[in-house]
C-alpha positions as CSV (number, residue, x, y, z in Angstrom):
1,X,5.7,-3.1,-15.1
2,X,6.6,-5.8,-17.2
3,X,4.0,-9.0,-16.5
4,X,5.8,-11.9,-15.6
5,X,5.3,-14.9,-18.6
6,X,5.1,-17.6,-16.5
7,X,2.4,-16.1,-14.3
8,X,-1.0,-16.7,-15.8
9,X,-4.3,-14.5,-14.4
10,X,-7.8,-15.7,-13.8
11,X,-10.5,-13.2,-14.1
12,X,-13.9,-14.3,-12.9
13,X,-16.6,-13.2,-13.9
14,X,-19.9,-15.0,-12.5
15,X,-21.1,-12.6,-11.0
16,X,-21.2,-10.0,-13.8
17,X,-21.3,-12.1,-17.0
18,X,-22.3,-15.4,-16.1
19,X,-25.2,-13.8,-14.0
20,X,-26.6,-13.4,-17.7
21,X,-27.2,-17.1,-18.0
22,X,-31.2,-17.5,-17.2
23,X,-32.0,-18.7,-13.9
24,X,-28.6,-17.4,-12.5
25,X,-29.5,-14.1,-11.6
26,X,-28.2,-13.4,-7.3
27,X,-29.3,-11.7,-4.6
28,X,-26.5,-9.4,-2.8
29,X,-26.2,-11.8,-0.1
30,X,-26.1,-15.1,-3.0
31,X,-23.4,-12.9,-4.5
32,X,-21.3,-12.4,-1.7
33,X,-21.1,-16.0,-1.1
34,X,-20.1,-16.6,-4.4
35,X,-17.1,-14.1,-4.2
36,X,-16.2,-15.1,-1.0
37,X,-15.6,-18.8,-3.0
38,X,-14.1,-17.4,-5.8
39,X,-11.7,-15.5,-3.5
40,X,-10.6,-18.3,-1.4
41,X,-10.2,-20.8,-4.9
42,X,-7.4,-18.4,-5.8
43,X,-9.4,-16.2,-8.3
44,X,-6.6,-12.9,-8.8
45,X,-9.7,-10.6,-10.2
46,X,-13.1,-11.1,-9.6
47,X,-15.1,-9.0,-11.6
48,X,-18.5,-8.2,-9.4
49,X,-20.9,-6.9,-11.6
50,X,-21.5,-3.2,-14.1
51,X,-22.2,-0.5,-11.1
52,X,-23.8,1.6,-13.4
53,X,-26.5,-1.1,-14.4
54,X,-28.8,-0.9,-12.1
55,X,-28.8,0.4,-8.0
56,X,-28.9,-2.9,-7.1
57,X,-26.2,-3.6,-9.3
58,X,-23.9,-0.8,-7.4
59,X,-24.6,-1.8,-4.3
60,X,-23.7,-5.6,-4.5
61,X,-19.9,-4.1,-6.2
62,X,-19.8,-2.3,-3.3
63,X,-20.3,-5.4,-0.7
64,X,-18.3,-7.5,-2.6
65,X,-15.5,-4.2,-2.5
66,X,-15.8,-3.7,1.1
67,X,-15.8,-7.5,2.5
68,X,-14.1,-9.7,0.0
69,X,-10.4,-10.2,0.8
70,X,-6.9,-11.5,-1.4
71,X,-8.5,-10.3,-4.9
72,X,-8.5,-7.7,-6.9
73,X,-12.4,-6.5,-7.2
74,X,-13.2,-5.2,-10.5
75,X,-16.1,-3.6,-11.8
76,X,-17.2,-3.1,-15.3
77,X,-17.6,0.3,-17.3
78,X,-18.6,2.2,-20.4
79,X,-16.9,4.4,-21.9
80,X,-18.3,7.3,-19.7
81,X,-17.7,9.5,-17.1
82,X,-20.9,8.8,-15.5
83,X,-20.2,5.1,-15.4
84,X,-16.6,5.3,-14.4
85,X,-17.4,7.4,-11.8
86,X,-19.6,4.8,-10.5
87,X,-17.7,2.1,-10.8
88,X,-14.6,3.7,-9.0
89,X,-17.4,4.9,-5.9
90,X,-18.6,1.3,-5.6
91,X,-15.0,-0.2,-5.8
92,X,-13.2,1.9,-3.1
93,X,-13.6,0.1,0.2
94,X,-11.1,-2.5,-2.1
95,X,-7.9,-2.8,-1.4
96,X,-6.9,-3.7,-4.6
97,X,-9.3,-3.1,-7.2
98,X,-9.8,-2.4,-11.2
99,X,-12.3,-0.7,-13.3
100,X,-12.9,-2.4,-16.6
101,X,-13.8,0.3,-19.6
102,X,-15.1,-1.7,-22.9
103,X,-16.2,0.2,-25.8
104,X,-17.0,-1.5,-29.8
105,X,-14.9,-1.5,-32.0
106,X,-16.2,-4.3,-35.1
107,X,-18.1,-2.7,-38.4
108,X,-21.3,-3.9,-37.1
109,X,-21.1,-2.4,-34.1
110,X,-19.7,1.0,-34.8
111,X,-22.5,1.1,-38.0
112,X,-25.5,-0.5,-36.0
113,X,-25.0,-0.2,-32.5
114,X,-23.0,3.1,-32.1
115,X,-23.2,5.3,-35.1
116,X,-19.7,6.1,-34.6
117,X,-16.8,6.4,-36.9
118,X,-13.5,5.0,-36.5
119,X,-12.0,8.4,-35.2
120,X,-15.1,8.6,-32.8
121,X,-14.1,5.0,-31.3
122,X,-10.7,6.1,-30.9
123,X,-11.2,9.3,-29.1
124,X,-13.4,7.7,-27.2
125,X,-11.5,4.7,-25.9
126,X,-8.6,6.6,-25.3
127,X,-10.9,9.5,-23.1
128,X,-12.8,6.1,-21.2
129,X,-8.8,4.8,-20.2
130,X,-7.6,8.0,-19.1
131,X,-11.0,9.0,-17.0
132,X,-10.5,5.6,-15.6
133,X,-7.0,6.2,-14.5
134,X,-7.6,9.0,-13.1
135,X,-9.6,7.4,-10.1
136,X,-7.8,4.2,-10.6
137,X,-4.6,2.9,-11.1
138,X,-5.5,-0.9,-12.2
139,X,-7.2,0.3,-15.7
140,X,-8.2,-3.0,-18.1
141,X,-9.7,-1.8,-21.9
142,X,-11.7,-4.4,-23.7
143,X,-12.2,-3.1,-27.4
144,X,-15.8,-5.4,-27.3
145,X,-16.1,-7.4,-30.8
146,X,-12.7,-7.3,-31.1
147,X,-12.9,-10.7,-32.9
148,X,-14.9,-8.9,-35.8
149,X,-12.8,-6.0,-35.8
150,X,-10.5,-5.2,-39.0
151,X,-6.9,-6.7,-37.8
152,X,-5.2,-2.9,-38.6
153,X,-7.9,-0.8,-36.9
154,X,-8.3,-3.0,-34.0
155,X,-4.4,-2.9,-33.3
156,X,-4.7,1.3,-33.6
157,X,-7.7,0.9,-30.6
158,X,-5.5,-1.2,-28.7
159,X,-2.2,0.5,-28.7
160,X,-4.1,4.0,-27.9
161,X,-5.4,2.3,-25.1
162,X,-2.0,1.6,-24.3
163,X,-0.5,5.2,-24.3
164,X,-3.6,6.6,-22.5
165,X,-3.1,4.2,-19.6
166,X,-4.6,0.5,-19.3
167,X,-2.2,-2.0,-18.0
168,X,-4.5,-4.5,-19.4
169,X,-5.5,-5.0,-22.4
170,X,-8.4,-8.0,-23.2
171,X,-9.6,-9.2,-26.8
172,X,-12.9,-10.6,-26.5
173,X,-14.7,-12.9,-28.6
174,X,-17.6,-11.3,-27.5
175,X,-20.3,-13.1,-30.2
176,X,-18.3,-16.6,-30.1
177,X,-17.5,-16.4,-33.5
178,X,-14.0,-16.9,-33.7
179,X,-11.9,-20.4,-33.9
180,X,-8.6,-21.4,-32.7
181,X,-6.0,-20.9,-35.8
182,X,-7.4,-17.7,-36.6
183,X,-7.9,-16.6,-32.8
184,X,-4.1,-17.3,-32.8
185,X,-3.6,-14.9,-36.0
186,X,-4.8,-12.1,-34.4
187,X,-2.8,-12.1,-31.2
188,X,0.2,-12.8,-33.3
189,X,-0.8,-9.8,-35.4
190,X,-0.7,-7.4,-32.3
191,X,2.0,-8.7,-30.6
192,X,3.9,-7.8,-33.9
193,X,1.6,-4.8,-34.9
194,X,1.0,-2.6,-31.1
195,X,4.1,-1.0,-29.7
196,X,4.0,-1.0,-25.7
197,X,1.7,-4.3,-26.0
198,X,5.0,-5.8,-24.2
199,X,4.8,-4.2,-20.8
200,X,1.0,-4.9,-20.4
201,X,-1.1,-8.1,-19.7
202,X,-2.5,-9.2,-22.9
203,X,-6.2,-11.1,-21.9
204,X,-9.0,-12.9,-23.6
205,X,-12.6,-13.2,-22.5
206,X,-14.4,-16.3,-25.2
207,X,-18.0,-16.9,-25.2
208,X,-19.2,-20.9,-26.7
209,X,-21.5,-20.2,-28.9
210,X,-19.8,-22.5,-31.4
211,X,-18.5,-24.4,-28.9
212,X,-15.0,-23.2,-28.5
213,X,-14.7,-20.9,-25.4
214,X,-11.9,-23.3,-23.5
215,X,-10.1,-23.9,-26.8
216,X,-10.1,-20.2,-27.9
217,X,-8.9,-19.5,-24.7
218,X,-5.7,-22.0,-24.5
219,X,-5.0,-21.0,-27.7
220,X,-5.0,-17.3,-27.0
221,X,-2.5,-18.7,-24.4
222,X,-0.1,-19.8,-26.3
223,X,-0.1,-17.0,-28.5
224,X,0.7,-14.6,-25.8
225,X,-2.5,-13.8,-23.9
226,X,-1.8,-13.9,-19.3
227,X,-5.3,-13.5,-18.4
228,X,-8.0,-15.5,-19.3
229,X,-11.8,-14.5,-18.4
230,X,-14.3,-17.2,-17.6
231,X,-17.1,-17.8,-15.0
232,X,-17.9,-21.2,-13.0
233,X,-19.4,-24.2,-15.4
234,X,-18.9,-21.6,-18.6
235,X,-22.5,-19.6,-17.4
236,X,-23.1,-16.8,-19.3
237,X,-25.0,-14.6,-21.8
238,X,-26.1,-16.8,-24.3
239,X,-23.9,-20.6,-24.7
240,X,-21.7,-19.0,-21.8
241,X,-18.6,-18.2,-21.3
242,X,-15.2,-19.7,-21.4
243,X,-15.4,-22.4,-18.3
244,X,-13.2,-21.7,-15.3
245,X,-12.7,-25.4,-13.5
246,X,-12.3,-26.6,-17.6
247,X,-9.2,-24.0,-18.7
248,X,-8.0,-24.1,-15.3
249,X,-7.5,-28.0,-15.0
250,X,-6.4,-27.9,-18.6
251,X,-3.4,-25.7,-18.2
252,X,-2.5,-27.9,-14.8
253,X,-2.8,-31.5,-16.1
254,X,-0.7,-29.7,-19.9
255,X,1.4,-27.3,-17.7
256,X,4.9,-29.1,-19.4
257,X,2.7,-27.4,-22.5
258,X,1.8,-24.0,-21.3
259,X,4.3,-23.6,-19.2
260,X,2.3,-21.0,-17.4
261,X,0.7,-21.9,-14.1
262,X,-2.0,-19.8,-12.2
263,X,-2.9,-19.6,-8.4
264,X,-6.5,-21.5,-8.4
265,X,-6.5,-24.2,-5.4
266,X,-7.4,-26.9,-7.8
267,X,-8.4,-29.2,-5.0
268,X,-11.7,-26.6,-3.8
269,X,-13.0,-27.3,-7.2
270,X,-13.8,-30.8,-6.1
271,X,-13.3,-31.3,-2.2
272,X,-13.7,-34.3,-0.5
273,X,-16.8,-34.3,1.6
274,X,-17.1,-35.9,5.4
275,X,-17.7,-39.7,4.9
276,X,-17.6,-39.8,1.5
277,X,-14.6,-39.6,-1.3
278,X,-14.5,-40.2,-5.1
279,X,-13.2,-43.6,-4.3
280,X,-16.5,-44.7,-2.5
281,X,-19.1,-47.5,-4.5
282,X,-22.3,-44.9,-3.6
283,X,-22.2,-40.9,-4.9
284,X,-24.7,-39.6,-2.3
285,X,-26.1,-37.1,-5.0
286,X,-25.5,-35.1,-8.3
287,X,-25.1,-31.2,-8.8
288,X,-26.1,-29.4,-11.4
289,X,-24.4,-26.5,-13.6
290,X,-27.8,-24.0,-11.6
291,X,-27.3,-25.2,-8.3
292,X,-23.7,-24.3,-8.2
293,X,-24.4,-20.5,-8.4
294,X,-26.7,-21.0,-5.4
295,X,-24.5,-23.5,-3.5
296,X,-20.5,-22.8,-4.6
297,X,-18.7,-25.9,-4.5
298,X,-16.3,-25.5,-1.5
299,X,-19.1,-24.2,1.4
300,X,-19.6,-26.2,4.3
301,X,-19.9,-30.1,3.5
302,X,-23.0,-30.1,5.4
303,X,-25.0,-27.7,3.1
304,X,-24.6,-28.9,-0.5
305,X,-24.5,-32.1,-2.3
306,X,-21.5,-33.3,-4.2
307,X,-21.6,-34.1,-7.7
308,X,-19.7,-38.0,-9.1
């Protein structure tokens, strides 16, 4: 199926990425709370963690799966059968759900990390989307690095993951090395480059190490990209991730721009609380980026402060 242009995706991933940040690490009952939040925001995919991490890890996937309604649940895979197999386990109870398969592709990471040639990552990436569609139907490849990845090798990767099977296909900036103009090159170069890259969603996942996650991420917009990956207040490995409330406000208040819109209840990022507004002289309190994970912004007035 052809994805509609105007129709932009938001993938959230807090509870798998930004649960990297230190100090924002969840219990299963923190995490469920969390994607409850995300879900009612208007998040379309909530990615809830890597099943194959840990058996904590699989087990929270599965509660999120089983009692977290009106998202599609995704859970995050290798390459392998052993970890796909997981993942699709701890994702069933979903109604709608997706398993995510990322695998290397950069120089430095096929030389250093993998030891793999380029035929290796290939066979290997197509073999990861086609296990994965086989329990799944909602299949998303990430070629990890793709940033770093030679433009002609990295649009071979991405149209086999195309022919094996992934309806989605996302280019991470997965070091935060990359800036806008030449972020914008390399969609450009697939969109011209990858046959079948039309019929699937193009996405981008940014990380800020140099500061550019949001702006990465608009750009990658513009140049084709209908999902963008982020987590609540940019948390995540490292500088974080792109930030959801930041992309998402700055494709609403520019939508004449975009001319994309998304489904996020922009009004839960900021609720008025009981007896108190924006508009009043005295902010009771102030939130900060932690206290979010514990306390998601749109629970029950009475249980969190607000932030002015």
């Amino acid at each position: 199926m052809v994805p509609n242009p105007d129709r932009l995706l938001i993938f959230d991933t807090t509870l798998r990425d930004g649960e990297q940040s230190p100090g924002c690490s969840m219990t299963q009952p923190e995490k469920l709370r969390v994607a409850r939040s995300l879900a009612e925001l208007g998040v379309d995919v909530i990615e809830a963690g890597f099943p194959a991490a840990s058996r904590g890890d699989w087990e929270s996937v599965n509660a999120v799966a089983r009692e977290v309604e009106g998202s599609i649940i995704c859970g995050l895979a290798r390459c392998n059968r052993e970890d796909i197999e997981l993942a699709a386990k701890a994702l069933r109870a979903a109604p709608q759900h997706r398993i995510h398969v990322f695998l290397a592709t950069s120089a430095i990471h096929r030389q250093y990390k993998l030891n793999m040639a380029q035929e290796e990552i290939l066979r290997t990436a197509v073999e990861g989307v086609k296990m994965a569609r086989e329990l799944c139907e909602d299949v998303e490849f990430s070629p990890e690095d793709a940033s770093r990845t030679e433009l002609e090798f990295l649009a071979q990767v991405v149209e086999a993951a195309i022919e094996a099977g992934a309806g989605t296909v996302n280019i991470p900036d997965t070091v935060g090395y990359t800036v806008p103009d030449e972020f914008a090159e390399l969609f450009r170069y697939l969109r011209k480059n990858v046959r079948g890259i039309d019929k699937i969603r193009l996405s981008v996942h940014c990380h800020d190490d140099l500061g550019m996650a949001v702006a990465n991420s608009l750009t990658a917009v513009v140049a084709g990209a209908r999902q963008i990956e982020c987590t609540i207040n940019g948390i995540g490995e490292r500088a974080g991730n792109c930030s959801l409330e930041e992309v998402v406000m700055a494709l609403k208040t520019r939508e004449a721009f975009f001319n994309v819109r998304t489904r996020i209840q922009t009004t839960r990022l900021y609720p008025h609380f009981a007896g108190w507004s924006p508009a009043s002289p005295a902010c009771p309190s102030r939130v900060t980026r932690r206290s979010w994970v514990k306390t998601p912004l749109h629970t029950k007035p009475a249980s969190i402060n607000t932030g002015c």
